[in-house]
MARVEX-139328 format. One record per residue: x negated, y negated, z of N, C-alpha, C in turn; residue number from 1. Coordinates in nm, 4 decimals. Layout:
REM MARVEX-139328
+----------+----------+----------+----------+----------+----------+----------+----------+----------+-----+
!      nxx !      nyy !      nzz !     caxx !     cayy !     cazz !      cxx !      cyy !      czz !   k !
+----------+----------+----------+----------+----------+----------+----------+----------+----------+-----+
!        X !        Y !        Z !        X !        Y !        Z !        X !        Y !        Z ! NUM !
...
+----------+----------+----------+----------+----------+----------+----------+----------+----------+-----+
This chain:
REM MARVEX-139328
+----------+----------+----------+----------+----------+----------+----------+----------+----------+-----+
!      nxx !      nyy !      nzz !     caxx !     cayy !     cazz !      cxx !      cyy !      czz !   k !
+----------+----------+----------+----------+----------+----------+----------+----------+----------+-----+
!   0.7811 !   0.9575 !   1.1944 !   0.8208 !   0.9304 !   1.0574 !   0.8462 !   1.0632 !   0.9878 !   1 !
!   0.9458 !   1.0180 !   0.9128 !   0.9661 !   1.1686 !   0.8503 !   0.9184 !   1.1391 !   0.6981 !   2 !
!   0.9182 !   1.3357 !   0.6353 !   0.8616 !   1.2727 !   0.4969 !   0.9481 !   1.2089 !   0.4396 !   3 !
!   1.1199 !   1.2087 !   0.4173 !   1.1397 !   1.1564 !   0.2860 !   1.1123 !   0.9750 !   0.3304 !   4 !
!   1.1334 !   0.9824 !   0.4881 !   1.0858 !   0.8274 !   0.4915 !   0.9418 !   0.7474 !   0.4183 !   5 !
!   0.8659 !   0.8658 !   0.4481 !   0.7000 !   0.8369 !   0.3743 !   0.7181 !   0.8304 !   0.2381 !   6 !
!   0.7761 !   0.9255 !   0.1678 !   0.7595 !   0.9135 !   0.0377 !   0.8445 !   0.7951 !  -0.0176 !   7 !
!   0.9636 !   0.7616 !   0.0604 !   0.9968 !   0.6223 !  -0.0392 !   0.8795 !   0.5233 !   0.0232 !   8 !
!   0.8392 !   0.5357 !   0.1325 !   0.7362 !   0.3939 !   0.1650 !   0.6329 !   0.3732 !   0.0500 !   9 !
!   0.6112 !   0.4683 !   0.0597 !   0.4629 !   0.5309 !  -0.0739 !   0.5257 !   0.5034 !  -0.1790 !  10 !
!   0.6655 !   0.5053 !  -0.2653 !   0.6578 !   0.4465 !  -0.3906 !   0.7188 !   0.3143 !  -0.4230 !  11 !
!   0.7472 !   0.2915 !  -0.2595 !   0.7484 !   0.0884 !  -0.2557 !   0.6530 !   0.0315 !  -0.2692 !  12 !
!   0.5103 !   0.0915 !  -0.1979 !   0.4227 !   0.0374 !  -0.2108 !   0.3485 !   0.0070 !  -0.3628 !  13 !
!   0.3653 !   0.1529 !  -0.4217 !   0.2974 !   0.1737 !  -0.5071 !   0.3757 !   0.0928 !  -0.6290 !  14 !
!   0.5215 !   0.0499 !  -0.6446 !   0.5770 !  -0.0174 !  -0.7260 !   0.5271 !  -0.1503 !  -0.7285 !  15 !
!   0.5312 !  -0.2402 !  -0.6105 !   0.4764 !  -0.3084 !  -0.5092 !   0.3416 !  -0.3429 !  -0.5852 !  16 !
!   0.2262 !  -0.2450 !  -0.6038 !   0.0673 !  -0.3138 !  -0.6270 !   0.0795 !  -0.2920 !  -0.7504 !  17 !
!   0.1728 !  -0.2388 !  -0.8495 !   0.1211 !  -0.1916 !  -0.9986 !   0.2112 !  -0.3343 !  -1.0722 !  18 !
!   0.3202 !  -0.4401 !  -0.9895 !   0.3654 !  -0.5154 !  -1.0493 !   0.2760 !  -0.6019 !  -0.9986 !  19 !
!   0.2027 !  -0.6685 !  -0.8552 !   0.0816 !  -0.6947 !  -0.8508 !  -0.0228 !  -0.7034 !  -0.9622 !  20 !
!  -0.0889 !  -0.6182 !  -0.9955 !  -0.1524 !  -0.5785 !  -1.0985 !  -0.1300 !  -0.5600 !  -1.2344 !  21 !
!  -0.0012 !  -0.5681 !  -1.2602 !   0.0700 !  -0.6467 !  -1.3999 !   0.0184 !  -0.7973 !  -1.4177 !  22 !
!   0.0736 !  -0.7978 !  -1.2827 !   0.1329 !  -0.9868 !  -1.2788 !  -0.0156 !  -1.0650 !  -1.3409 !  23 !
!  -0.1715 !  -1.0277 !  -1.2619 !  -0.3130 !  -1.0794 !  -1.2499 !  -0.3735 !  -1.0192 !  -1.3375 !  24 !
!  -0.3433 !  -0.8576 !  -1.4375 !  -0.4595 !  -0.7951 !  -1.4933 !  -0.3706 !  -0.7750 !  -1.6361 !  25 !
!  -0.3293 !  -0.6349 !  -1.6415 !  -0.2782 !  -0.6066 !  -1.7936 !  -0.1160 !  -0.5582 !  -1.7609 !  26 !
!  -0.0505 !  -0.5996 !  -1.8371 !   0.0689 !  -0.5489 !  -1.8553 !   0.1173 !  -0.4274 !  -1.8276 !  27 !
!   0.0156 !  -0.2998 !  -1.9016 !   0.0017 !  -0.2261 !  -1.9321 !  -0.0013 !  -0.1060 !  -1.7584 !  28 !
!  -0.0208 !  -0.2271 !  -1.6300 !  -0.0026 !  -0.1449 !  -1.5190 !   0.1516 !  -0.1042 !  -1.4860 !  29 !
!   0.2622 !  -0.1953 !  -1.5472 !   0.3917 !  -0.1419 !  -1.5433 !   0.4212 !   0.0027 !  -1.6017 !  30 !
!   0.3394 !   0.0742 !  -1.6726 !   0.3283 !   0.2373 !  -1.6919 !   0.3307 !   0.2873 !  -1.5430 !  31 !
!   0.2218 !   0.2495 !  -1.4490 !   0.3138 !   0.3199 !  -1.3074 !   0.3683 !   0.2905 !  -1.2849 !  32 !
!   0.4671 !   0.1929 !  -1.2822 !   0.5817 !   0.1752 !  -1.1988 !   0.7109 !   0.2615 !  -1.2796 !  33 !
!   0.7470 !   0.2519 !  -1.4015 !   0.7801 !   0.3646 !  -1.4590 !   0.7352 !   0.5201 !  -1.4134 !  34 !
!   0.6256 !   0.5415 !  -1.4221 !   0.6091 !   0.6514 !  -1.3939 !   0.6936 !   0.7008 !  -1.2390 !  35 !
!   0.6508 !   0.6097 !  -1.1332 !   0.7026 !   0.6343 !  -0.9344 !   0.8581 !   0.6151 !  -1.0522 !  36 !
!   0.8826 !   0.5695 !  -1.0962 !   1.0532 !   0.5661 !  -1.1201 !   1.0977 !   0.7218 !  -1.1581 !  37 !
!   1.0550 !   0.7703 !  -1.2884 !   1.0733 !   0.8932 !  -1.3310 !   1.0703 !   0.9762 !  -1.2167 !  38 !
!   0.9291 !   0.9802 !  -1.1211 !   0.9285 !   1.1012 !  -1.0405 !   1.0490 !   1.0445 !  -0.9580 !  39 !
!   1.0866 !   0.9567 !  -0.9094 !   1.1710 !   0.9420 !  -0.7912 !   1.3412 !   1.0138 !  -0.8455 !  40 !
!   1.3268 !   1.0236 !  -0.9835 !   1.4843 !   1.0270 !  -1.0181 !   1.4533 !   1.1530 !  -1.0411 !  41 !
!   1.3773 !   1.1888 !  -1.1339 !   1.3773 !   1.3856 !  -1.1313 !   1.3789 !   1.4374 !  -0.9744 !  42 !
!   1.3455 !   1.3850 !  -0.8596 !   1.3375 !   1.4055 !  -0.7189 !   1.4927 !   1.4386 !  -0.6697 !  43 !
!   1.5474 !   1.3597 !  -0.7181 !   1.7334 !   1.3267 !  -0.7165 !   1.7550 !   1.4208 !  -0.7074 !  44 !
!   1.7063 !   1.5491 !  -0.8694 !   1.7808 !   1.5927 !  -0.9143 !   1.7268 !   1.7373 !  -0.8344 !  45 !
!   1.5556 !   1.7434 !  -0.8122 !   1.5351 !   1.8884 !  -0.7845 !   1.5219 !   1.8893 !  -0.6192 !  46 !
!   1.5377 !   1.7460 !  -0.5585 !   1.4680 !   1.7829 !  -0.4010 !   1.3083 !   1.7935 !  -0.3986 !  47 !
!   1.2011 !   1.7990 !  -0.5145 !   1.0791 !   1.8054 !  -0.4564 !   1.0023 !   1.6797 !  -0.5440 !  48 !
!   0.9346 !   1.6488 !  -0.4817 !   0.7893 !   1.5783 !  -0.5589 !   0.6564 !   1.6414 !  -0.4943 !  49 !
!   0.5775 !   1.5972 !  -0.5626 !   0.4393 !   1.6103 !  -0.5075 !   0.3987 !   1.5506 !  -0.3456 !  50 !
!   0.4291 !   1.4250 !  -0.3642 !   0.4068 !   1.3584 !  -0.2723 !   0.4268 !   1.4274 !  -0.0916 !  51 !
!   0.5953 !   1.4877 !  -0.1086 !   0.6398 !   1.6027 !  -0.0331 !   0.5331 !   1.6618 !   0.0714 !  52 !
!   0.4810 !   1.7777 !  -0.0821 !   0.3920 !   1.8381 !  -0.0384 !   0.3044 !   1.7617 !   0.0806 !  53 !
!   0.2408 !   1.6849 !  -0.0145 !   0.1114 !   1.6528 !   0.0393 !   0.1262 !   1.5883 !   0.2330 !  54 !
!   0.2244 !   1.5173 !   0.2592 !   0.2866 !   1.4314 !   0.3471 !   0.2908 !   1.5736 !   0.4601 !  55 !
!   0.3764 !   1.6753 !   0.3751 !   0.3980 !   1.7982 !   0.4767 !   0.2530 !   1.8748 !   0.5347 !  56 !
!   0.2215 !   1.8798 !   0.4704 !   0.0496 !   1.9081 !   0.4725 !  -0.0302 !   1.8107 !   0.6200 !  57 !
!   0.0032 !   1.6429 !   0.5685 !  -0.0388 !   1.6023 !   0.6704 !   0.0460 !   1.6073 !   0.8505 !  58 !
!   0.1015 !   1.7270 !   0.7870 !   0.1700 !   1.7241 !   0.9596 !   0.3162 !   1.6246 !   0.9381 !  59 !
!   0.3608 !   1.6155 !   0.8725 !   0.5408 !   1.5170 !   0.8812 !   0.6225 !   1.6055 !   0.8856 !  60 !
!   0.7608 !   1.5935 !   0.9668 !   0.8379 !   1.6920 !   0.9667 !   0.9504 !   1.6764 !   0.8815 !  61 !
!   1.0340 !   1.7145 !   0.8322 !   1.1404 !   1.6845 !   0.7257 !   1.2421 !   1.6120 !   0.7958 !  62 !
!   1.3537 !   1.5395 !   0.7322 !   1.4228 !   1.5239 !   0.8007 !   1.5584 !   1.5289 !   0.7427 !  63 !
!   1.7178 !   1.4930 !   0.7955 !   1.8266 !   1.5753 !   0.7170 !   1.8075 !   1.6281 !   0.6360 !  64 !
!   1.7786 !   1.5667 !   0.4766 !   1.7866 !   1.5634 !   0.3377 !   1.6846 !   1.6930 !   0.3414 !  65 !
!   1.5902 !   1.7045 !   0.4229 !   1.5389 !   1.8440 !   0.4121 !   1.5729 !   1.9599 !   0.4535 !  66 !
!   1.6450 !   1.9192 !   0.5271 !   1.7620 !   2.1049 !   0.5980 !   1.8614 !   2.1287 !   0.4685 !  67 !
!   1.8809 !   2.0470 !   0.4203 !   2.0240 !   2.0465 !   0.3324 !   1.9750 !   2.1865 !   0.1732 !  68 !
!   1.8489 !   2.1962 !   0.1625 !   1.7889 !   2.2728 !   0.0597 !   1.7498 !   2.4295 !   0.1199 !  69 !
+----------+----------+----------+----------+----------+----------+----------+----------+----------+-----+
C-alpha cells in the first residue's frame, strides 16, 4: 500500500464514523468531516498533510503523486 492510498483510506474512514456519529449522537460530529474535507483540499493544493508524515514514518513508500514533488 502506498501512502497516498492510506491517506484517502484514513479520511473515508474517518468521514465514514463522524457521519456515523452525527447520525446516533450530536450533529455537531459533522465538524470532522468538514474538517478531513479542508485538509484533503489544502492537500490538492500543497502535496502534504500530516497524515503523510505519519504513514511515511510507519514504513509506506510513496507512490507516483509522490515523485511528481
Amino acid at each position: 500500500m502506498t501512502v497516498e492510498r492510506a491517506v484517502r483510506m484514513l479520511a473515508g474512514v474517518i468521514v465514514l464514523l463522524s457521519l456515523g456519529l452525527s447520525y446516533y449522537f450530536s450533529h455537531y460530529w459533522l465538524w470532522l468531516t468538514a474538517f478531513v474535507g479542508l485538509n484533503l483540499l489544502q492537500s490538492a493544493f500543497t502535496n502534504w498533510c500530516p497524515a503523510m508524515a505519519i504513514f511515511r514514518g510507519m514504513g509506506l513508500k510513496g507512490g507516483c503523486a509522490a515523485k511528481e514533488s
